[in-house]
N, C-alpha and C positions, 0 to 999 in steps of 0.2 A: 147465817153468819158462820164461815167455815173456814181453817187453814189447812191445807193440805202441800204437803212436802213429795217438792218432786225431785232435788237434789244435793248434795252437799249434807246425807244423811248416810254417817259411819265411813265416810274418807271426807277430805277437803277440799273438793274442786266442785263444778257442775252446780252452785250455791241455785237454787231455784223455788218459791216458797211461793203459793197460791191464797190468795184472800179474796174470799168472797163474798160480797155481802148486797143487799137488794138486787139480786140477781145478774150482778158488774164482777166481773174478774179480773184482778191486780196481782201482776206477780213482782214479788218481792225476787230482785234480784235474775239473771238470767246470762248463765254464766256455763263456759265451757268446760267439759269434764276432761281434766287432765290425766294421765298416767298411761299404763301397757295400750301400745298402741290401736290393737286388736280390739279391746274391750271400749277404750273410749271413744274409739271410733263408732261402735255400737248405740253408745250411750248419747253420742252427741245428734246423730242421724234421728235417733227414734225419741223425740223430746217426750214421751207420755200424755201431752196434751194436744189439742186444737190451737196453734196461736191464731187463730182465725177467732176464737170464740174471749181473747183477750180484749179490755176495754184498755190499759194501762200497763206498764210497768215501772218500777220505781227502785232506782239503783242504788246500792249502798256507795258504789266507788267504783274506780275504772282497771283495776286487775282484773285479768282474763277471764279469771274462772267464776267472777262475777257479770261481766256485762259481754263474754265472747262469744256468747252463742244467739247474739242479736240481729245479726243476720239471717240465720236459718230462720230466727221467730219470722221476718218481715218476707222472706223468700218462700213461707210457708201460709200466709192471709197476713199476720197481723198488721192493722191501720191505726191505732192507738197511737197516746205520745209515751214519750221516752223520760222520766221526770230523774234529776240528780242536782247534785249544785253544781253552778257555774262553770268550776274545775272540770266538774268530772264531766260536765258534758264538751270540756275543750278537750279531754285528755281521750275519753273513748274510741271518737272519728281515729286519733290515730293510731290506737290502740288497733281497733278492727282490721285497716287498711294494712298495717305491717303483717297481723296475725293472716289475713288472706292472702297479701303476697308471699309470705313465708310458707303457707301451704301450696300457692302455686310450685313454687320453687324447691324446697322438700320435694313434693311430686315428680319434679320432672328431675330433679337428679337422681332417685329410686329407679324411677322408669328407664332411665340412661343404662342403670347395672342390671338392670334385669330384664327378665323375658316376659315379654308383651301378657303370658295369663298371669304375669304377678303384678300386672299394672296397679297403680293407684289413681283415686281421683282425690283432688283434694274437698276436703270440706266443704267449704266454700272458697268464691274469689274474692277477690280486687272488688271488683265492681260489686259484688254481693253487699260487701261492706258499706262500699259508695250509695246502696240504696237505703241504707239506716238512715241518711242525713235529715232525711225530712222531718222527723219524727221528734226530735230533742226537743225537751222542755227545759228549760234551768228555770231551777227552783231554788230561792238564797234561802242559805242556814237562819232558824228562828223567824220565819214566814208559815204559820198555818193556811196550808189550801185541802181545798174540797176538793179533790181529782175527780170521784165519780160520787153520786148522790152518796151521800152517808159512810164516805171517806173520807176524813181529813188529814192528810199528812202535813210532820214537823221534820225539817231535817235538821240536825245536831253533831258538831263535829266530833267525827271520832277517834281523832288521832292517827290515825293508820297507815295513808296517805296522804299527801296532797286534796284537798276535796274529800274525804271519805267522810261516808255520817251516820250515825244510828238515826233508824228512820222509826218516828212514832207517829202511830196510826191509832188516831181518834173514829171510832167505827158507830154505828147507830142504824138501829133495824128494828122496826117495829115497836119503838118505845125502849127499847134496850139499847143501853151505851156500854161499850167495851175497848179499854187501852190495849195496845197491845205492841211492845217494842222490839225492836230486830236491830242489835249490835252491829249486824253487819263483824269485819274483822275489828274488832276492840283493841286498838291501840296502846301505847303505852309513854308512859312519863318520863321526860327529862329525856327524850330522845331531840337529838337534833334539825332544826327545821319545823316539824310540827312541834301543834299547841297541846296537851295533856287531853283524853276523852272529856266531852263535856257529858255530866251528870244526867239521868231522865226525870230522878224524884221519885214517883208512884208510876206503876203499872200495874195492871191486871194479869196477864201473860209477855214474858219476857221470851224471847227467841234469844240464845246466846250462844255463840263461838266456842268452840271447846278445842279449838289445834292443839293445844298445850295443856289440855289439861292433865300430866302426868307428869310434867317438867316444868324445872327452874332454867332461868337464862342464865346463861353467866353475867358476874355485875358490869355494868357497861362500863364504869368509870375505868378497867383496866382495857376496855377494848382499843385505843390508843397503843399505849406499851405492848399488846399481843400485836398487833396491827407491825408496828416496827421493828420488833425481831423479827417477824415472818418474814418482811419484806428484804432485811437486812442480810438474813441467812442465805438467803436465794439467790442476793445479788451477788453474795460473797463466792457463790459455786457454777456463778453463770448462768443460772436462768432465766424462766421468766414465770411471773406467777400471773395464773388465770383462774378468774372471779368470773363465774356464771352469775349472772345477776340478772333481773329483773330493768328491763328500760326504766321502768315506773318506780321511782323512790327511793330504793337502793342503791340504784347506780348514785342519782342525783346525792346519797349521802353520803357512800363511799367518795364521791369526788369532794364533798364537803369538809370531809375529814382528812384527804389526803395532801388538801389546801392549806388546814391548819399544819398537818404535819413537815411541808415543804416549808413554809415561811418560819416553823421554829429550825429548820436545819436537822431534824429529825431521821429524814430517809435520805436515803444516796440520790444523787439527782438525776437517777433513769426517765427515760419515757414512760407516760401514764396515759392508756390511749383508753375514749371508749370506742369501742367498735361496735358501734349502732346508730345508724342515721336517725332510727326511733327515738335513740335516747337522747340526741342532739335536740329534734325537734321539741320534743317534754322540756328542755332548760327554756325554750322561747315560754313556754307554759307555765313553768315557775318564776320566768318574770313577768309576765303576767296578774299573779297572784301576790304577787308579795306581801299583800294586808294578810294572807293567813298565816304567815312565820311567824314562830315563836319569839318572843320579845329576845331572847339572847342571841338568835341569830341574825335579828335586826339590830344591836348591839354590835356584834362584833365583825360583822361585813357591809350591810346594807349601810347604818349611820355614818361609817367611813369610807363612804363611794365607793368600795370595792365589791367585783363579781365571787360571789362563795365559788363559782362554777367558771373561773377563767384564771391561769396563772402558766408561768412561761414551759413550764414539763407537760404540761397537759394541751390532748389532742382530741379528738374527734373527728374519725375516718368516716368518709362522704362515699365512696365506691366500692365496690367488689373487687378492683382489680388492685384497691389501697390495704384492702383486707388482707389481699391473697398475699402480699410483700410482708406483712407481721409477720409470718410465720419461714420465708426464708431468712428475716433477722436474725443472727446469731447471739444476739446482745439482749443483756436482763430488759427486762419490760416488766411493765402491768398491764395488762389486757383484760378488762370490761367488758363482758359480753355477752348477750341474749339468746337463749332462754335460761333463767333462773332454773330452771329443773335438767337443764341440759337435754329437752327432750326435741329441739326444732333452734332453727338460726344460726349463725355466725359462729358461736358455741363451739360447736360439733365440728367444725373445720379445726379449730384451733385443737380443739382436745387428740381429736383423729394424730394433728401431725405430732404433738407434744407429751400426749402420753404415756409415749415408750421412752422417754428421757429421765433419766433419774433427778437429772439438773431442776426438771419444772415443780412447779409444785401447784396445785389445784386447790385454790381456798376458797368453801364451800361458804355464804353467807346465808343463807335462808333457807328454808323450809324444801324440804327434797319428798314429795309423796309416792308411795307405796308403788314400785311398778316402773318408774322413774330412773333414767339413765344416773341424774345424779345421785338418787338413795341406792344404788348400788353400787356407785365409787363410794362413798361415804362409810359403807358397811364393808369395804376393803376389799371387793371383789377383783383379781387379779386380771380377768382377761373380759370384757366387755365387748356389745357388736353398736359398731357406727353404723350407718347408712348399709347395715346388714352384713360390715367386711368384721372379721375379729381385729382387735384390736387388745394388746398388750396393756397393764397398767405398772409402771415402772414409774411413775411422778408420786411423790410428794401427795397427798390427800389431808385435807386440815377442814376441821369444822369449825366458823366462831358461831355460836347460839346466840351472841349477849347482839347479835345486828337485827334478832327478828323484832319486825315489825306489828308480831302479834303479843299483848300480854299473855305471860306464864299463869299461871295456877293462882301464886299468891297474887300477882297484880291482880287478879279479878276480882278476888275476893275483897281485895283492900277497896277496889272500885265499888264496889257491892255495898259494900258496909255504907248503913247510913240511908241507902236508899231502899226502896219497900216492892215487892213483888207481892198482890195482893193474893195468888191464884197459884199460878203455875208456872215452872220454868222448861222450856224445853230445849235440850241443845242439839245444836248443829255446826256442821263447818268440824267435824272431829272424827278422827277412827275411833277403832271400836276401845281401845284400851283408853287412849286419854279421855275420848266418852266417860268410857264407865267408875273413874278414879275422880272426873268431875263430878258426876252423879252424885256418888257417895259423901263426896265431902260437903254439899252444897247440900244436900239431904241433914247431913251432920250437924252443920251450922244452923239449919233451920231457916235458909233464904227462902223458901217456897212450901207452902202446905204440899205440892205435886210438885215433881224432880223428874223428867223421864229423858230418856235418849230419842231423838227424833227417828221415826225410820221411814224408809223411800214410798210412796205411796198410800201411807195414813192420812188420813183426813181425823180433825177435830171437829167436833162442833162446839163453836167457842161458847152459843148461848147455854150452853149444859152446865157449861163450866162458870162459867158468870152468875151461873145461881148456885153453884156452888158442888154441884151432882158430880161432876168431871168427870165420866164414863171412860173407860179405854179405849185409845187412841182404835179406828175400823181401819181395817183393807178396805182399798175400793177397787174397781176394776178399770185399770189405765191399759190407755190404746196408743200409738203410733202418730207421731206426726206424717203429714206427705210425704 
């Protein structure tokens, strides 16, 4: 009975968590490593494991850096299923298919500016993606299944996403029973559209998120009134502001909010485009789902026939060649656009030509990691390189904190409270400072007799720990995938 961490151990991307138990290997999560492209490109090619030697994998949700390295697992032996709830197994196919064509495409306009020994290949393809289908399990939230002998997974919503769930894992090996819960990204309360994290009760070993743990959000209830002066200012000077965002949840919120914002007469009545076919297709998704929204915003759109996601300013761009027109408009906009990190997509066009405009402004909503086009507009860097040409920054730079989608420090804690970690806590999904700020406090509080930071190829052995010995985490010797 063993966990071993192969990602998403001291940065936030490449989430990857290994459980072993009567000789079945389940990997928690299986997710692409985002940031400097050199490096992650490294990390994504050489998984550390055999997915050949996988029985299972079991998703928390369908953000990249949790289920986008599921192609290379299946391109590399794995024949196992694919287990998540229902969402997320709608949401991943597209999830994948965009992230492979966006690498075809990234590739071959690199390849266009440069000389044949600077080629790239991308990642994976299209079709890479299109071979995951077979595999999908949907597993509904508050269903215990036995995935492999002496596994039983619960999945529990987490707030985060659409679909997203902490996944508890009922384990038993040789007369020995062991809980053991994985937060996945821990969402947060009173955010709109999702339901609040649902609680675990008891565990023995807790896996938890640490993105934030060295920061507060700003309170969300003024993120409305920051929302429309930003908007307000920009249109007053003739720009256009662009929001890297994520296809997946933030777009769909930001359009949520700028619905309510339009029907109070709030913002000027410019165009509100998203430019992403991805994130077009995710609304068919969210309706879909509608039994998972939060009772207020079945309240105040669904109970009165109206689309949260359709009103007369808002658009969604279908072509490349509808794209390419945004940007000789001269006229204020919002522009919507993916990738959330600014590191790949439609994004990068828009920034490339709008950058050097003092008029624009760039409003940053989420989470920008280490190495990342967007965490270096963020931290004010004056002149940055697109598709490798420099590029000036003369826009506008604005961060809101209060849109993330992961809870801060005290959210956790507050979520914490009340419920029991009989054993250990270990965290992942966090660099090294918000790590180590969560360690201490969580230490402080006394959530966990054991408090450690997860690191990249330790292995636990969870029966040590179950009886209570809990030795320090080993190095093990990790090899290369194909």
């Amino acid at each position: 009975m063993k966990l071993t961490f192969y990602g998403a151990n001291g940065n936030v991307t490449g989430s990857r968590h290994l459980l072993t138990v009567n000789g079945k290997n389940v990997l928690l999560d299986c997710g692409l490593v985002q940031g400097h492209r050199a490096e992650a490109n490294e990390r994504n090619r050489n998984l550390l494991f055999d997915p050949a030697t996988l029985d299972a994998v079991v998703l928390s949700h369908g953000h990249v850096d949790h289920c986008g390295a599921l192609p290379l697992l299946v391109r590399q032996g794995f024949r196992g299923k694919i287990y998540g709830t229902p969402a997320t197994m709608d949401i991943v196919p597209l999830m994948l298919r965009d992230c492979g064509h966006i690498q075809e495409s990234d590739a071959l306009t690199w390849n266009k500016r440069h000389k044949p020994k600077d080629a790239i290949t991308p990642l994976y393809t299209l079709a890479d993606a299109e071979a995951v289908d077979p595999f999908y399990a949907p597993l509904p939230y508050d269903l215990p299944t036995e995935i492999v002998p002496g596994l039983t997974v619960t999945l529990e919503d987490a707030g985060h996403i659409l679909g997203s769930a902490i996944v508890i894992a009922d384990l038993e090996e040789n007369g020995l029973r062991r809980r053991l819960v994985f937060s996945g990204d821990l969402g947060r309360e009173h955010l709109p559209i999702l339901c609040a994290p649902a609680r675990f009760g008891e565990t023995d070993i807790l896996l938890l998120e640490s993105t934030y743990g060295d920061r507060l959000h700003d309170e969300y209830a003024a993120v409305e009134d920051r929302l429309v002066e930003i908007i307000c200012k920009t249109a007053r000077r003739g720009g256009k502001i662009l929001v890297p965002a994520f296809a997946l949840e933030r777009t769909q919120e930001l359009v949520y909010l700028l619905h309510r914002l339009h029907n109070a007469g709030r913002i000027p009545a410019i165009p509100i485009v998203v430019d992403s076919p991805l994130a077009g297709k995710l609304l068919g998704v969210f309706a879909r789902h509608l039994e998972l929204f939060d009772p207020e915003s079945k309240a105040e759109f669904l109970d009165r026939h109206e689309n949260p996601f359709a009103f007369p300013t808002f658009h969604v761009t279908e072509s490349p060649e509808e794209s390419k027109k945004l940007n000789d408009s001269q006229e204020p906009m919002i522009v919507i656009s993916a990738s959330g990190m600014c590191e790949s997509g439609r994004i990068l066009h828009h920034l490339a030509n709008n950058l050097g405009d003092p008029r624009t402004t760039v409003l940053a909503v989420g989470y920008m990691a280490e190495g990342t086009l967007g965490r270096r507009l963020i931290e004010g860097e004056k002149q940055v390189k697109i598709y490798g040409d420099p590029v000036q920054v003369r826009a506008e730079v604005v961060f809101m904190s209060a849109f993330s989608a992961h809870a801060d420090y005290q959210e956790q804690m507050k979520y914490l409270q009340g419920q029991r970690v009989r054993q250990a806590i270990y965290l992942v999904h966090g660099e090294e400072g918000p790590a180590l700020a969560e360690r201490d406090r969580l230490r402080l509080a006394g959530m966990a007799p054991i408090v450690e930071i997860s690191r990249l190829g330790e292995s636990l052995d969870l029966a040590d720990i179950a009886r209570g010995t809990a030795p320090a985490p080993t190095k093990i010797a990790i090899h290369g995938g194909a």
